[in-house]
KESESE-680866 format. One record per residue: x, y, z of N, C-alpha, C in turn. Coordinates in Angstrom, 1 decimal. Layout:
<rs>
+--------+--------+--------+--------+--------+--------+--------+--------+--------+
!   n.xx !   n.yy !   n.zz !  ca.xx !  ca.yy !  ca.zz !   c.xx !   c.yy !   c.zz !
+--------+--------+--------+--------+--------+--------+--------+--------+--------+
!      X !      Y !      Z !      X !      Y !      Z !      X !      Y !      Z !
...
+--------+--------+--------+--------+--------+--------+--------+--------+--------+
</rs>
This chain:
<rs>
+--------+--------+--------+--------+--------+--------+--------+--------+--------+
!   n.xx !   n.yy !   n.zz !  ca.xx !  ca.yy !  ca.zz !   c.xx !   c.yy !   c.zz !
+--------+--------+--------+--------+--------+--------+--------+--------+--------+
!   88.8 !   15.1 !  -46.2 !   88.2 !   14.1 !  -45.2 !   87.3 !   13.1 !  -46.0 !
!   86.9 !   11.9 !  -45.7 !   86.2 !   11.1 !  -46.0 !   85.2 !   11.4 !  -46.2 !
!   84.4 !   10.6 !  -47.3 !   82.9 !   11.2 !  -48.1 !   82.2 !   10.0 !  -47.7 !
!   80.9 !   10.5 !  -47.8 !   80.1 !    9.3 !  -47.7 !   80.3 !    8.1 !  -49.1 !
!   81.1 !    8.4 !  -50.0 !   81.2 !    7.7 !  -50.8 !   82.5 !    6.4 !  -50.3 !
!   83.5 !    7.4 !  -49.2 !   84.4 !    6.8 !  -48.6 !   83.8 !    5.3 !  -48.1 !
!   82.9 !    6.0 !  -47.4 !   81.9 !    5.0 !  -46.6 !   81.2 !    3.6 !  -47.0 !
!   80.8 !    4.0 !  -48.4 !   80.3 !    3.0 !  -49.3 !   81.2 !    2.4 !  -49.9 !
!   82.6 !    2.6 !  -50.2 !   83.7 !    1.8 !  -50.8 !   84.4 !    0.9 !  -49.5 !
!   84.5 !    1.5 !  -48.4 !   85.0 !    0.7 !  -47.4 !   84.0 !   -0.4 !  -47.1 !
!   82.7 !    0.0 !  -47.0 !   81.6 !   -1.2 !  -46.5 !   81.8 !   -1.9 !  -47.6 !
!   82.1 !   -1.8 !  -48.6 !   82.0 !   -3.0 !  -49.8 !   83.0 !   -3.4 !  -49.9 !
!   84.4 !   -3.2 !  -49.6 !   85.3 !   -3.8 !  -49.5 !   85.4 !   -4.6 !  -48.5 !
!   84.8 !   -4.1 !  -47.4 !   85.2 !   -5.3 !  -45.9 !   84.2 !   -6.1 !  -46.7 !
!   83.2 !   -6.1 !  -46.5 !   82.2 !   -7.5 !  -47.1 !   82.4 !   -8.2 !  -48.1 !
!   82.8 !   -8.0 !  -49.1 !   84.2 !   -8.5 !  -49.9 !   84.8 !   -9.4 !  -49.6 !
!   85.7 !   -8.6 !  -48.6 !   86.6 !   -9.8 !  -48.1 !   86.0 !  -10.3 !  -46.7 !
!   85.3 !  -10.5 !  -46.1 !   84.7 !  -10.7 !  -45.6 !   83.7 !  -12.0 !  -46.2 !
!   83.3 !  -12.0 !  -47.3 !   82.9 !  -13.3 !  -47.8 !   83.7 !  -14.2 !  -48.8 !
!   84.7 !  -13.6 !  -48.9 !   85.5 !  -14.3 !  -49.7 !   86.6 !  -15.5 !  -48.5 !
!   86.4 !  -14.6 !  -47.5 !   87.0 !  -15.5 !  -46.6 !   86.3 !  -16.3 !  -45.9 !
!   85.1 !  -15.7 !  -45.5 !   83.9 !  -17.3 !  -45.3 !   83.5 !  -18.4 !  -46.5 !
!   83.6 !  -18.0 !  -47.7 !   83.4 !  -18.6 !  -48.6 !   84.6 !  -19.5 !  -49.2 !
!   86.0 !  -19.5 !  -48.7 !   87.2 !  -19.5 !  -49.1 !   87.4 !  -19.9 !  -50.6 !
!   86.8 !  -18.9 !  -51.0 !   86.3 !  -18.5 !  -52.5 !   87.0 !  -17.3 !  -53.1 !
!   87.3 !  -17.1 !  -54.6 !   86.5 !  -16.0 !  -55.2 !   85.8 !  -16.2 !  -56.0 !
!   84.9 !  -17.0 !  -55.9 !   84.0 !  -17.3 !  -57.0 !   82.5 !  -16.8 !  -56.2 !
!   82.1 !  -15.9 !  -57.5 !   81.1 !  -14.6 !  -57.2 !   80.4 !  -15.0 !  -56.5 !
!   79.1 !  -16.5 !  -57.2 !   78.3 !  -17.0 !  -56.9 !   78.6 !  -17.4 !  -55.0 !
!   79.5 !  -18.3 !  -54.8 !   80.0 !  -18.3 !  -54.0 !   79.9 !  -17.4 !  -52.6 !
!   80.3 !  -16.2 !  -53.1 !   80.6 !  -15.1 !  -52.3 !   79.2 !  -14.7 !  -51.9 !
!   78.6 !  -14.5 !  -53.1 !   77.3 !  -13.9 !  -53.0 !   76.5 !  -14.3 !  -51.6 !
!   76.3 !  -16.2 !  -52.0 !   75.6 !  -17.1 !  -51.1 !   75.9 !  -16.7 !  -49.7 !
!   76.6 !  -16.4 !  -49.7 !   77.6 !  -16.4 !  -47.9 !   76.9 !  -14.9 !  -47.8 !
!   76.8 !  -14.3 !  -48.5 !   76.4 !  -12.4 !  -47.7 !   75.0 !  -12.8 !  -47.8 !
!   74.5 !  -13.6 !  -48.0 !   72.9 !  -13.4 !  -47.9 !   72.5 !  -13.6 !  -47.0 !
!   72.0 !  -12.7 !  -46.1 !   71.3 !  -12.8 !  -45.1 !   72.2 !  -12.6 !  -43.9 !
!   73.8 !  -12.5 !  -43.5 !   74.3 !  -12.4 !  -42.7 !   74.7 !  -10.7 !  -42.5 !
!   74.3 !  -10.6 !  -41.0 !   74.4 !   -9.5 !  -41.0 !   75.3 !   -8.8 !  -40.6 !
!   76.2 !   -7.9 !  -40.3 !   77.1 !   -7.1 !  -39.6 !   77.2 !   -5.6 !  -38.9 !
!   78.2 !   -5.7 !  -38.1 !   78.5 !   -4.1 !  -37.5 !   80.0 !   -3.6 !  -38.1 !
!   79.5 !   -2.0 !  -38.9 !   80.4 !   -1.9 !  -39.4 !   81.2 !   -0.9 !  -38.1 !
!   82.6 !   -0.9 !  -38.3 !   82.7 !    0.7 !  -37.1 !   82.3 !    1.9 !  -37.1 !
!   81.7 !    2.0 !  -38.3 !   81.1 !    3.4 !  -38.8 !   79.6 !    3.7 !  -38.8 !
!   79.0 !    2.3 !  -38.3 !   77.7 !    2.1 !  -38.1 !   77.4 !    2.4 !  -37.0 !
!   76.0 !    2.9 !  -35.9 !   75.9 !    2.4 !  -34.9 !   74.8 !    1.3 !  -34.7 !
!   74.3 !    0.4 !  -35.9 !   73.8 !   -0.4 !  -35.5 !   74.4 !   -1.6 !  -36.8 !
!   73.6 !   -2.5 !  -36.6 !   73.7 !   -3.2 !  -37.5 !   73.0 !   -3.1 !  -39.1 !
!   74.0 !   -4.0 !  -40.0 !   73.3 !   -4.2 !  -41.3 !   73.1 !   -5.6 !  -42.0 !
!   72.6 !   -5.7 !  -43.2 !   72.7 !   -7.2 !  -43.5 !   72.3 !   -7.0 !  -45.5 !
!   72.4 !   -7.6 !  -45.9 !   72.2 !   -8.1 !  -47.0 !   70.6 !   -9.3 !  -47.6 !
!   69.9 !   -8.0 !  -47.6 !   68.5 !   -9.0 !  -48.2 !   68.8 !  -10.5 !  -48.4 !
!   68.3 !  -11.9 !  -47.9 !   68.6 !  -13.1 !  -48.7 !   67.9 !  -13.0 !  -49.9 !
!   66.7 !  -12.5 !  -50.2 !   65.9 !  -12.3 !  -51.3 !   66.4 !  -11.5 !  -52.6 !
!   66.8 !  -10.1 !  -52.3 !   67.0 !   -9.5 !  -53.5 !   68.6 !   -9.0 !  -53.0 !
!   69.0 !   -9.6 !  -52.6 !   70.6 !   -8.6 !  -51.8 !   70.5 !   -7.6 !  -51.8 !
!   69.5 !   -6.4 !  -51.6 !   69.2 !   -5.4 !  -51.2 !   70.2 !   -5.0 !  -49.7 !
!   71.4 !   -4.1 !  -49.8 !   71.5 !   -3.9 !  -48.7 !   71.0 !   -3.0 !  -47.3 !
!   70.5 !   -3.7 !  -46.6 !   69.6 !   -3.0 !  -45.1 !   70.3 !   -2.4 !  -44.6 !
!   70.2 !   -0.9 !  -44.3 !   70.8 !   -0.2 !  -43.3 !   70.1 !    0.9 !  -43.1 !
!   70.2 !    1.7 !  -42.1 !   69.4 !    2.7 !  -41.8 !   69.4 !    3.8 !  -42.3 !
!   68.7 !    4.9 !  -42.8 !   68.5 !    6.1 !  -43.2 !   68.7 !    7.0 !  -42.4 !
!   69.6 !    8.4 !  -42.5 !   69.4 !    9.3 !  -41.4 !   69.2 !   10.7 !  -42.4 !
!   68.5 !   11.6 !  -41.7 !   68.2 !   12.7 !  -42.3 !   68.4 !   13.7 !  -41.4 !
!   69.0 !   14.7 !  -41.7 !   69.2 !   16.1 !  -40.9 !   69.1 !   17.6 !  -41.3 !
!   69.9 !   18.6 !  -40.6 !   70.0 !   19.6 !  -41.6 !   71.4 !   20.0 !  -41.6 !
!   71.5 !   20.9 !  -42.5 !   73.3 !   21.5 !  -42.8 !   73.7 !   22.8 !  -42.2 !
!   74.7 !   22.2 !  -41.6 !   75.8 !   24.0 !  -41.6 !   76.6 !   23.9 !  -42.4 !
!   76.2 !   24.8 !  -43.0 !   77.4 !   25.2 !  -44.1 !   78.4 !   25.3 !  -44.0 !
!   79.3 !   26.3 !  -42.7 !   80.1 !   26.4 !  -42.4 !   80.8 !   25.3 !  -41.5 !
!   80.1 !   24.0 !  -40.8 !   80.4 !   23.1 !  -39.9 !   80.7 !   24.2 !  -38.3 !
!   81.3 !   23.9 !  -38.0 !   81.5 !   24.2 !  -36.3 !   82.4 !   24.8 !  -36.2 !
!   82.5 !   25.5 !  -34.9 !   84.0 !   26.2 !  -35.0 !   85.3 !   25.1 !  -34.6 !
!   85.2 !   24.0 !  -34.2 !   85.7 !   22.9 !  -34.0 !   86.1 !   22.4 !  -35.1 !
!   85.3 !   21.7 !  -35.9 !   85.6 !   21.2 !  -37.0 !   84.8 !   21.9 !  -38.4 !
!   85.2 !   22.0 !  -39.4 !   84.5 !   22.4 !  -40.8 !   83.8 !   21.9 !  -41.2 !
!   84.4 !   20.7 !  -41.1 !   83.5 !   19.3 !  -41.9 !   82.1 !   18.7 !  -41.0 !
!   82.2 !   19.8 !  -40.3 !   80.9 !   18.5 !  -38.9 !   79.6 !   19.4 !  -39.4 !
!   79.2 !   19.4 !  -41.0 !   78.3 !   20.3 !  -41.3 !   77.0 !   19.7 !  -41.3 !
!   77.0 !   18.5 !  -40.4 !   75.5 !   18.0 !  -40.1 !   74.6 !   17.8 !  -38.8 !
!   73.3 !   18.2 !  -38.5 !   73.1 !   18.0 !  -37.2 !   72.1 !   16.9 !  -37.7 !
!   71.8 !   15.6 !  -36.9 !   71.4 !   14.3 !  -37.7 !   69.8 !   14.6 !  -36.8 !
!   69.1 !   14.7 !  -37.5 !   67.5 !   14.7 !  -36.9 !   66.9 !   13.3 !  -36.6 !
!   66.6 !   12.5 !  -37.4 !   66.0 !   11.3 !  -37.3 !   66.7 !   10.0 !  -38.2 !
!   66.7 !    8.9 !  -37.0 !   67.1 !    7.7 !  -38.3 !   65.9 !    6.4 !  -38.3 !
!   66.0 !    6.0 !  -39.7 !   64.9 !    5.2 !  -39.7 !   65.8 !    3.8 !  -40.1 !
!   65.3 !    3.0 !  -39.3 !   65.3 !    1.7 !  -40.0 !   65.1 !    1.0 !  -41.0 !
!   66.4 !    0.4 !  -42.0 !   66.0 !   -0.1 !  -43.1 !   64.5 !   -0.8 !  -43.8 !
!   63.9 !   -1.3 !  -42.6 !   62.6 !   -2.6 !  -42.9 !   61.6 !   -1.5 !  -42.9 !
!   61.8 !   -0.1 !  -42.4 !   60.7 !    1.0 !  -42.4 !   60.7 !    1.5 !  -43.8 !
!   61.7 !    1.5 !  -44.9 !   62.0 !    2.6 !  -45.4 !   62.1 !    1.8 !  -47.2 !
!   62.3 !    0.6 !  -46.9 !   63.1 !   -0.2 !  -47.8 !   61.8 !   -0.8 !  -48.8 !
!   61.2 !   -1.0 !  -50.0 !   60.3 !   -1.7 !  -50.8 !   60.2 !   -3.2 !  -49.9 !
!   59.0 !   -4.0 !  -49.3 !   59.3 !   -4.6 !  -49.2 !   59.9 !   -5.9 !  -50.4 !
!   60.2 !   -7.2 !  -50.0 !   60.8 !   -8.3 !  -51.2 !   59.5 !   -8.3 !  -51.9 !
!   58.3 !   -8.3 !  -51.9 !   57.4 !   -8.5 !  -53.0 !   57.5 !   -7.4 !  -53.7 !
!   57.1 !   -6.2 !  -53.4 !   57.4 !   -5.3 !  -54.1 !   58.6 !   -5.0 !  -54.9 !
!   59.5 !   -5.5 !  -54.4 !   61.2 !   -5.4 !  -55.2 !   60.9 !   -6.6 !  -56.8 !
!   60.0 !   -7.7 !  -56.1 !   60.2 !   -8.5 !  -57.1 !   59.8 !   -8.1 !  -58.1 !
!   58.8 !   -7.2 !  -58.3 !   58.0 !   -6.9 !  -59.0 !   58.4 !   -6.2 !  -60.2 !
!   59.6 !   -5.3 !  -59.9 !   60.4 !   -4.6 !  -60.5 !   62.0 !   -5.4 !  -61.1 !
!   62.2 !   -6.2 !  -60.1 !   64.1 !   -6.7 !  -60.1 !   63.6 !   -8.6 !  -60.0 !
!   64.3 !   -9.0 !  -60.7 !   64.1 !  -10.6 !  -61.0 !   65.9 !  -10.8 !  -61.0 !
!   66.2 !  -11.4 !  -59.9 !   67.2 !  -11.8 !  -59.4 !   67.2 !  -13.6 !  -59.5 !
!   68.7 !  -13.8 !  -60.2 !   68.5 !  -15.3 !  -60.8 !   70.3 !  -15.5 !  -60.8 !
!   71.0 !  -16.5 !  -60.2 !   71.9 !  -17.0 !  -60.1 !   72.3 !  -17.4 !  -61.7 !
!   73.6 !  -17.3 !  -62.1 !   73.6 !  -18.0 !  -63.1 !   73.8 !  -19.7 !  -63.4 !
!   73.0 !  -20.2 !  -64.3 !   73.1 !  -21.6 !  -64.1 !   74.8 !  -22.5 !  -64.5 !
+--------+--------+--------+--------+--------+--------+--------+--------+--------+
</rs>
């Protein structure tokens, strides 16, 4: 079944193409400019996300739960009960603080 890594290759791929097609580009810079700051709904999301314009940090929400090991008698794989989710702007360094650490610079 699908991993959460699933999850991270497909969101990077739709937005991918997804700015490659707003950008009618492949040119990185290009592509980049267009994800900044526009945000989306993935189908695997239930809210939205977006792309820092500042540090392209991407915003999405955090969920934390606990495990069944065994999953359900239904399914195997449903080995999570999801306790709380937080909002990326709750949870995320703000941009000052990122800067402080990460110096993000377009190439000239």
């Amino acid at each position: 079944p699908p991993t959460a890594r699933s999850f991270f290759g497909y969101t990077a791929m739709d937005r991918i193409l997804w700015g490659i097609n707003e950008a009618k580009s492949t040119d990185s810079v290009k592509i980049s400019k267009v994800l900044e700051g526009a945000h989306f709904q993935s189908p695997l999301l239930d809210t939205t996300a977006f792309f820092r314009k500042e540090d392209h940090q991407l915003m999405w929400p955090m969920w934390t739960g606990t495990i069944r090991p065994n999953g359900t008698p239904e399914d195997k794989y449903d080995i999570f009960d999801l306790i709380d989710k937080q909002p990326a702007l709750a949870i995320e360094q703000t941009v000052t603080e990122k800067a402080a650490v990460c110096k993000m610079n377009y190439p000239s």
